[in-house]
N, C-alpha and C positions, 0 to 999 in steps of 0.2 A: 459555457461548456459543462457546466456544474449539472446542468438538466438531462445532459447524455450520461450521467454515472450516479442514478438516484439513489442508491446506496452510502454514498459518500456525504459527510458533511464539510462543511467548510468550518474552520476553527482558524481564526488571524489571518495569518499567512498561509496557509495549512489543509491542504483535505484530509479529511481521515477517514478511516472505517474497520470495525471490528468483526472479526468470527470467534465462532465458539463452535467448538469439534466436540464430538462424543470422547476424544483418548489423548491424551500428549503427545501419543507418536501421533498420531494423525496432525496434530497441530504442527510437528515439526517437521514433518514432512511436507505440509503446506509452504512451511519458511521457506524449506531447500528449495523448493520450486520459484518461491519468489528472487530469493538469493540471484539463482545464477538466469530468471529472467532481467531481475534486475543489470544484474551484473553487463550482460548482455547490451544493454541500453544505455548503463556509462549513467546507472540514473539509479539514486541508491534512496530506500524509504527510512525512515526512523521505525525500529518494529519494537515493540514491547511485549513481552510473552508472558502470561500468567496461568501456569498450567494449560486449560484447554482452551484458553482466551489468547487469541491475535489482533495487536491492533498495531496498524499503519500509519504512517504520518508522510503525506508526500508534501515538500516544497523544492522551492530550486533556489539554494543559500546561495549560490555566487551571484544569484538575478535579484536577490531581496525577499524571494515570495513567489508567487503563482507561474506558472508560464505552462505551454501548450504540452511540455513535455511530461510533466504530473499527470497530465490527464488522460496523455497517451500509455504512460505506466498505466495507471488506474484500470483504465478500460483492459488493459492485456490483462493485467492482475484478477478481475472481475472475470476475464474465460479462463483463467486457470479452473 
C-alpha cells in the first residue's frame, strides 16, 4: 500500500511525511484541517511542528504497527 502514497516514507512501525509552508499560520492551519479529519476517523497521527515544518507519523498503537487505516488517513491527508 506503501506504493499508492509515494510521498510517505516508512520508518519502523511508522509512515511519515513532511511539509513545509511559506508562513506558520499556513502550517497551522494545515494541522486544523488534519485535526478534525483526523478526528473524524477515530484515527489520530503523532504531528510535530517546527515553525513552517509539518511532519506526520501514522501508526495504529493498539495493532502494534501498520494497518489499512494509516494509509487510508494518509491518502485523505495527501488531498487535503
Amino acid at each position: 500500500m506503501l506504493a499508492d502514497i509515494p510521498m510517505w516514507t516508512r520508518i519502523g512501525d511508522a509512515i511519515e511525511r513532511t511539509w513545509t509552508f511559506d508562513t506558520y499560520p499556513e502550517a497551522i492551519a494545515f494541522l486544523v484541517r488534519v485535526a478534525f479529519l483526523a478526528e473524524g476517523m477515530n484515527h489520530h497521527p503523532d504531528i510535530t511542528n517546527a515553525w513552517t515544518r509539518v511532519k506526520l507519523s501514522l501508526t495504529t498503537h493498539d495493532a502494534g504497527g501498520l494497518t489499512e487505516r494509516d494509509f487510508k488517513l494518509a491518502t485523505k491527508i495527501d488531498a487535503l
